[in-house]
PyMOL CGO cylinders between C-alpha atoms (Angstrom):
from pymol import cmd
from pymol.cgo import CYLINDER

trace = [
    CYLINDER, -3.83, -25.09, 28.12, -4.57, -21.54, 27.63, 0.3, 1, 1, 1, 1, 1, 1,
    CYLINDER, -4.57, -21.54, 27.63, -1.58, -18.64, 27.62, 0.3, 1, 1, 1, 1, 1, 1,
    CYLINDER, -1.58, -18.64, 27.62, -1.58, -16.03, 30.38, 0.3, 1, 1, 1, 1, 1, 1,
    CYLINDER, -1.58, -16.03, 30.38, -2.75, -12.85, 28.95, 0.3, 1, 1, 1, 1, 1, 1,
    CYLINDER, -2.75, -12.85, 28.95, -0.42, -11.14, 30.77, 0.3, 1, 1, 1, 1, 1, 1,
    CYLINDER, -0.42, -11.14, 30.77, 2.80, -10.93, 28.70, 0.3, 1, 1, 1, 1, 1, 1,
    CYLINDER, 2.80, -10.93, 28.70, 1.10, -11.98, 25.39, 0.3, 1, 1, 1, 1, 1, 1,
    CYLINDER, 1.10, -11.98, 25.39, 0.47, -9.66, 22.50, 0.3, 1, 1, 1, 1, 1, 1,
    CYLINDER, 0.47, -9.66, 22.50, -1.93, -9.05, 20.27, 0.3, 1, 1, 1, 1, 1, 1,
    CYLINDER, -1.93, -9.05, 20.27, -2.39, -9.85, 16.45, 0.3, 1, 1, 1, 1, 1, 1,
    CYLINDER, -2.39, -9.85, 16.45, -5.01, -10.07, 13.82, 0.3, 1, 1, 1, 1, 1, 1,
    CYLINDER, -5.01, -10.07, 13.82, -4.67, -12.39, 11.17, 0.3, 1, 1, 1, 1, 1, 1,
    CYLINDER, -4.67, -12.39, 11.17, -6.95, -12.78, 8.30, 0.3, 1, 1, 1, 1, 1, 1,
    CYLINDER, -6.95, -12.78, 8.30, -10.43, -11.36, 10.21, 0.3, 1, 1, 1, 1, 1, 1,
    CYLINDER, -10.43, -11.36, 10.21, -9.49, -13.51, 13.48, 0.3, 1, 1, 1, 1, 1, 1,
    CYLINDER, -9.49, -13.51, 13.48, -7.62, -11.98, 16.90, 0.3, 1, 1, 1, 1, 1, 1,
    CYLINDER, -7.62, -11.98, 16.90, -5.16, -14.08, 18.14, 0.3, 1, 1, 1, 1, 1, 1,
    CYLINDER, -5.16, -14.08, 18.14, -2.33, -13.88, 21.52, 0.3, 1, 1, 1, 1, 1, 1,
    CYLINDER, -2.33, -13.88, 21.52, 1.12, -14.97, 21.32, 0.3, 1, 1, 1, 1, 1, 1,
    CYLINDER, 1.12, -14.97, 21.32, 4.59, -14.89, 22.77, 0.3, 1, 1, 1, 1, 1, 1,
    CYLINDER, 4.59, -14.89, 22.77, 8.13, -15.98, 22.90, 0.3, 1, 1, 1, 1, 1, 1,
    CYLINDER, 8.13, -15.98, 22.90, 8.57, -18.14, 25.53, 0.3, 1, 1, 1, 1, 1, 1,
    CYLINDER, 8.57, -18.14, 25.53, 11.74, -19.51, 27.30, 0.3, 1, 1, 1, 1, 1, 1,
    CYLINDER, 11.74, -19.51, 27.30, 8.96, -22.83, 28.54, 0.3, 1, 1, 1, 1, 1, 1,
    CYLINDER, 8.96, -22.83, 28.54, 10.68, -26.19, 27.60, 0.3, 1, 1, 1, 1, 1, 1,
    CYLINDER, 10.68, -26.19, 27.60, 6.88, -26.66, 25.97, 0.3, 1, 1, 1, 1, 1, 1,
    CYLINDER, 6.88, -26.66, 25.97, 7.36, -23.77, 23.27, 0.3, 1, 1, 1, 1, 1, 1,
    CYLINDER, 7.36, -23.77, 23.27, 11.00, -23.95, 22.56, 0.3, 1, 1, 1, 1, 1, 1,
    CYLINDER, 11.00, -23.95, 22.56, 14.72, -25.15, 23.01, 0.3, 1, 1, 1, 1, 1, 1,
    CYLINDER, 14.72, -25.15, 23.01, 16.40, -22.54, 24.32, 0.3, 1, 1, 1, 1, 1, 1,
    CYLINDER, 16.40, -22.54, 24.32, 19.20, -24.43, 25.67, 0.3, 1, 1, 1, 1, 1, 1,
    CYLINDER, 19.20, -24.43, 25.67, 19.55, -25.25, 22.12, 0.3, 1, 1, 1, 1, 1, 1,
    CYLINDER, 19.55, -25.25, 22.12, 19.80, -22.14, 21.16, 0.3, 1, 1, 1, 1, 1, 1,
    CYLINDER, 19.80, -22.14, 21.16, 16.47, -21.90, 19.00, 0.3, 1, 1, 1, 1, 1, 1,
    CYLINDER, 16.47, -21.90, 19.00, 13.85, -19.53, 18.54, 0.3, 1, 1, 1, 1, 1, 1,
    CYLINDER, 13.85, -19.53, 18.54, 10.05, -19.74, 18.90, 0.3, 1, 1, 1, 1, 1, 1,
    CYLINDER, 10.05, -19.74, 18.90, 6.57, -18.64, 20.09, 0.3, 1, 1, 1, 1, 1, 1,
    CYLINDER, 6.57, -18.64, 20.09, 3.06, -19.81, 20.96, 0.3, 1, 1, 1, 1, 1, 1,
    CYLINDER, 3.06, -19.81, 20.96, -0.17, -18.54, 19.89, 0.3, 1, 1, 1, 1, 1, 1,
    CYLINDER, -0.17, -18.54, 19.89, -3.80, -19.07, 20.44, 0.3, 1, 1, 1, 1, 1, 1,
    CYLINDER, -3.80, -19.07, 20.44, -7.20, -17.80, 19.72, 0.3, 1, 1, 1, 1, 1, 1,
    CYLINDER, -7.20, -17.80, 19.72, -7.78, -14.42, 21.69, 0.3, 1, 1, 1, 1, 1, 1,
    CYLINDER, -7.78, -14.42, 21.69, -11.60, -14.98, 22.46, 0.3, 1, 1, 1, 1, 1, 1,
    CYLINDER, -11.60, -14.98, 22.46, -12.34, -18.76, 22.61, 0.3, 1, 1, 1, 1, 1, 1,
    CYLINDER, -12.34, -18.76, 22.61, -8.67, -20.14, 23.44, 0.3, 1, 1, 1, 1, 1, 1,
    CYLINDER, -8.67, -20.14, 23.44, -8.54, -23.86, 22.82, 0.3, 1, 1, 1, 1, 1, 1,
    CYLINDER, -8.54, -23.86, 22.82, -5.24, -26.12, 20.94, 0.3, 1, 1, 1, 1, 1, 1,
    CYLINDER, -5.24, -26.12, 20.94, -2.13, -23.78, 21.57, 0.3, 1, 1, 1, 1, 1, 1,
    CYLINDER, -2.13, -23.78, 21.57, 0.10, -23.42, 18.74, 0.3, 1, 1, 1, 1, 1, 1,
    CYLINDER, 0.10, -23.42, 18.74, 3.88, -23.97, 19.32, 0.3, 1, 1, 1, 1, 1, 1,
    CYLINDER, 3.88, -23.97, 19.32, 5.79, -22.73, 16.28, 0.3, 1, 1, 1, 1, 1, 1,
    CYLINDER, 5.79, -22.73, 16.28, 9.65, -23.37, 16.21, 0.3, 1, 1, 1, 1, 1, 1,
    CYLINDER, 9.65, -23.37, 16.21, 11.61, -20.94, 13.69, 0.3, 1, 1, 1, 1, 1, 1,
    CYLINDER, 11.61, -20.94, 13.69, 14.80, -23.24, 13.52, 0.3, 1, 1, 1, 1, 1, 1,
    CYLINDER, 14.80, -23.24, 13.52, 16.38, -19.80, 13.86, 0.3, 1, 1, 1, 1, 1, 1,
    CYLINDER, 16.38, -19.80, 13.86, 19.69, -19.77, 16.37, 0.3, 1, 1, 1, 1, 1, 1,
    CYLINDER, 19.69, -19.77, 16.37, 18.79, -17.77, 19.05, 0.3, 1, 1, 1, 1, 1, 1,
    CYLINDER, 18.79, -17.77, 19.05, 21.53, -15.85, 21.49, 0.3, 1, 1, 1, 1, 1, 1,
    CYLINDER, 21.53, -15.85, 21.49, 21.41, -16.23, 24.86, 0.3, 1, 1, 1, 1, 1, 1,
    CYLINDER, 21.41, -16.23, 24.86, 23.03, -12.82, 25.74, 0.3, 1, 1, 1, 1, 1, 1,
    CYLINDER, 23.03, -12.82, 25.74, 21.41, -9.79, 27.38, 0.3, 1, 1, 1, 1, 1, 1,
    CYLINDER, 21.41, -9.79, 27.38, 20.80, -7.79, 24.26, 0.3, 1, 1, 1, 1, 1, 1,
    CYLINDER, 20.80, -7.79, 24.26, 19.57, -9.50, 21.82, 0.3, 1, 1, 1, 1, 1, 1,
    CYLINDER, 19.57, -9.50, 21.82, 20.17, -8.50, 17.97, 0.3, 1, 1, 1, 1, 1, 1,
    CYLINDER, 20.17, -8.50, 17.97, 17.07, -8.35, 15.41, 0.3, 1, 1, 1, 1, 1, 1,
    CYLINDER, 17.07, -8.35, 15.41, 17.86, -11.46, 14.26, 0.3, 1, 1, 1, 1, 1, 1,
    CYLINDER, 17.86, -11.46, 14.26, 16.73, -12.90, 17.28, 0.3, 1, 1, 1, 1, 1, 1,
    CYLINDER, 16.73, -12.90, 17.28, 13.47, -11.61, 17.59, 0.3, 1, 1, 1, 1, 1, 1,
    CYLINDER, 13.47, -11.61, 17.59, 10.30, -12.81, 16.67, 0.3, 1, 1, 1, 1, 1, 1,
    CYLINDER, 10.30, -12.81, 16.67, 8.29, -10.50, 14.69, 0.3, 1, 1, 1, 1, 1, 1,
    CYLINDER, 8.29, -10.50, 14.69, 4.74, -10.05, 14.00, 0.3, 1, 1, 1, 1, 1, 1,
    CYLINDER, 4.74, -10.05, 14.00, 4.90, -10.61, 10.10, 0.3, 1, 1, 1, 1, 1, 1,
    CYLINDER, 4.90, -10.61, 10.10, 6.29, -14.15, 11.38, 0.3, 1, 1, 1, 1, 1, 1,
    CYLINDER, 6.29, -14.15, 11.38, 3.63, -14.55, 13.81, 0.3, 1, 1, 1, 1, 1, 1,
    CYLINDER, 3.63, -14.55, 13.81, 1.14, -14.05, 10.69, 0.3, 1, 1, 1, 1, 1, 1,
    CYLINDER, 1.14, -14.05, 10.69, 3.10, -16.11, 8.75, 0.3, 1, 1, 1, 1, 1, 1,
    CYLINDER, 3.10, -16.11, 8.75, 3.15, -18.88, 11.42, 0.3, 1, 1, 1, 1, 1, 1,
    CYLINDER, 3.15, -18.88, 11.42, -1.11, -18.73, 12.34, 0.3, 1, 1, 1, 1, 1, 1,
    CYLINDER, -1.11, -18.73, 12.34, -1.85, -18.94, 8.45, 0.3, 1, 1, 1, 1, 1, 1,
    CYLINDER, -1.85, -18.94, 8.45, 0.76, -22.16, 7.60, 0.3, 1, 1, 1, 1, 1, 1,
    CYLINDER, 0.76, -22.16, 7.60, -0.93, -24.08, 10.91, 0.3, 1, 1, 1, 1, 1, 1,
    CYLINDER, -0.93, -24.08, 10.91, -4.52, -23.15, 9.67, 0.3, 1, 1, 1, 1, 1, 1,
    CYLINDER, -4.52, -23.15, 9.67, -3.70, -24.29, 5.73, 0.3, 1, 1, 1, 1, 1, 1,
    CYLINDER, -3.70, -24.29, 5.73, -2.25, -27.25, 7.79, 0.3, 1, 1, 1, 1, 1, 1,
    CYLINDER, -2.25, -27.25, 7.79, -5.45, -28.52, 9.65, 0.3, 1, 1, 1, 1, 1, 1,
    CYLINDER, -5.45, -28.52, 9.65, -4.69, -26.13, 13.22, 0.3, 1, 1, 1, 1, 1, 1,
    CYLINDER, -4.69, -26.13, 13.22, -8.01, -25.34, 14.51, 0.3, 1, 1, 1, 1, 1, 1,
    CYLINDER, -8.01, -25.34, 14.51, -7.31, -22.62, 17.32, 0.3, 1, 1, 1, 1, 1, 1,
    CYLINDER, -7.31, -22.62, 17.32, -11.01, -23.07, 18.65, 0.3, 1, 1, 1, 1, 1, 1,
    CYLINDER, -11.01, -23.07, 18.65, -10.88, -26.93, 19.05, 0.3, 1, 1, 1, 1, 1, 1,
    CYLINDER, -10.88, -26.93, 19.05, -9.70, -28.65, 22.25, 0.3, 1, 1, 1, 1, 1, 1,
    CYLINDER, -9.70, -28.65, 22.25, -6.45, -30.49, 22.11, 0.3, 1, 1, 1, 1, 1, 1,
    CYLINDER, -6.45, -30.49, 22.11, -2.97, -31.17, 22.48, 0.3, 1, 1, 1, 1, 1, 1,
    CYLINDER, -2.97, -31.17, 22.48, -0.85, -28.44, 21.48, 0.3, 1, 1, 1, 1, 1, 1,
    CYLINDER, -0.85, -28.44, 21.48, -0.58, -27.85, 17.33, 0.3, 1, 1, 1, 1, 1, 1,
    CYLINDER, -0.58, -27.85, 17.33, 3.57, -28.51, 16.60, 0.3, 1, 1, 1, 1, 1, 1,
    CYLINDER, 3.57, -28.51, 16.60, 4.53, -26.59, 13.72, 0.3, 1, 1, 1, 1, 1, 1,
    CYLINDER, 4.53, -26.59, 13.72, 8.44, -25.95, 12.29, 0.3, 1, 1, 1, 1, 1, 1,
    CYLINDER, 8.44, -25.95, 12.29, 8.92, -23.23, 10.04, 0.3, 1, 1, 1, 1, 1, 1,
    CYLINDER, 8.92, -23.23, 10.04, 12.14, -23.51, 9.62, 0.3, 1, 1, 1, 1, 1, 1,
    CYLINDER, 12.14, -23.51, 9.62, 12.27, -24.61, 5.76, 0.3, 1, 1, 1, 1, 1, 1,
    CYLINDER, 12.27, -24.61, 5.76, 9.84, -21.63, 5.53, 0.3, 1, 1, 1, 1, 1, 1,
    CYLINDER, 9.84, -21.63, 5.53, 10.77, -17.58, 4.75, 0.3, 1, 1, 1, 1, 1, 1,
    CYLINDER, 10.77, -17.58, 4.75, 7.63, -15.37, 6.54, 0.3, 1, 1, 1, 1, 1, 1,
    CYLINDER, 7.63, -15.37, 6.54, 6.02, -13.93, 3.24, 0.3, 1, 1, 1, 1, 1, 1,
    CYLINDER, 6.02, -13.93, 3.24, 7.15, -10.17, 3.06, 0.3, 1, 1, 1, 1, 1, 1,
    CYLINDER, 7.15, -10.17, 3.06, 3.86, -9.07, 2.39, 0.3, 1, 1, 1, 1, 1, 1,
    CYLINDER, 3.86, -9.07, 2.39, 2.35, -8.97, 6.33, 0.3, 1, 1, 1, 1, 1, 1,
]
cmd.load_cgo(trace, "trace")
């Protein structure tokens, strides 16, 4: 299923344009929970949505703190562990579930 473009942002990793977003959808995240995540897919041939989940708490008040915000360097992070993992973005298919949270985003994006 693709993502609506509207609401999504833009990032380049590695050559190849992707979209992604935080979302509050049961599918990406459990923010009930209290967790943060995002989804991401392929920007010009959209096909197996990625659904990363941080393991990061997430606050559920108005304003949230940096800490509770997904950045792009994690984004980057997140698109390169699914590829090295098998997650082919062009490909049709169920959704690609990846945890990060035993991971650190390399500082380097």
């Amino acid at each position: 299923m693709a993502l609506a473009k509207k609401g999504t942002r833009r990032i380049v990793v590695d050559g190849a344009e992707y979209r992604w977003h935080a979302s509050r959808r049961h599918l990406c995240c459990d923010y009930e929970g209290g967790t943060l995540g995002y989804v991401a897919e392929d920007a010009n041939r959209p096909g197996t949505t990625l659904v990363v989940e941080t393991g990061r708490r997430a606050r559920l008040e108005p304003d949230p703190t940096p800490t509770d915000l997904v950045l792009p360097r994690e984004v980057a992070h997140g698109i390169r562990t699914a590829r090295a993992q098998g997650w082919n973005p062009t490909a049709n298919g169920s959704p690609f579930m990846l945890s990060l949270s035993a991971t650190e985003p390399d500082q380097g994006s």
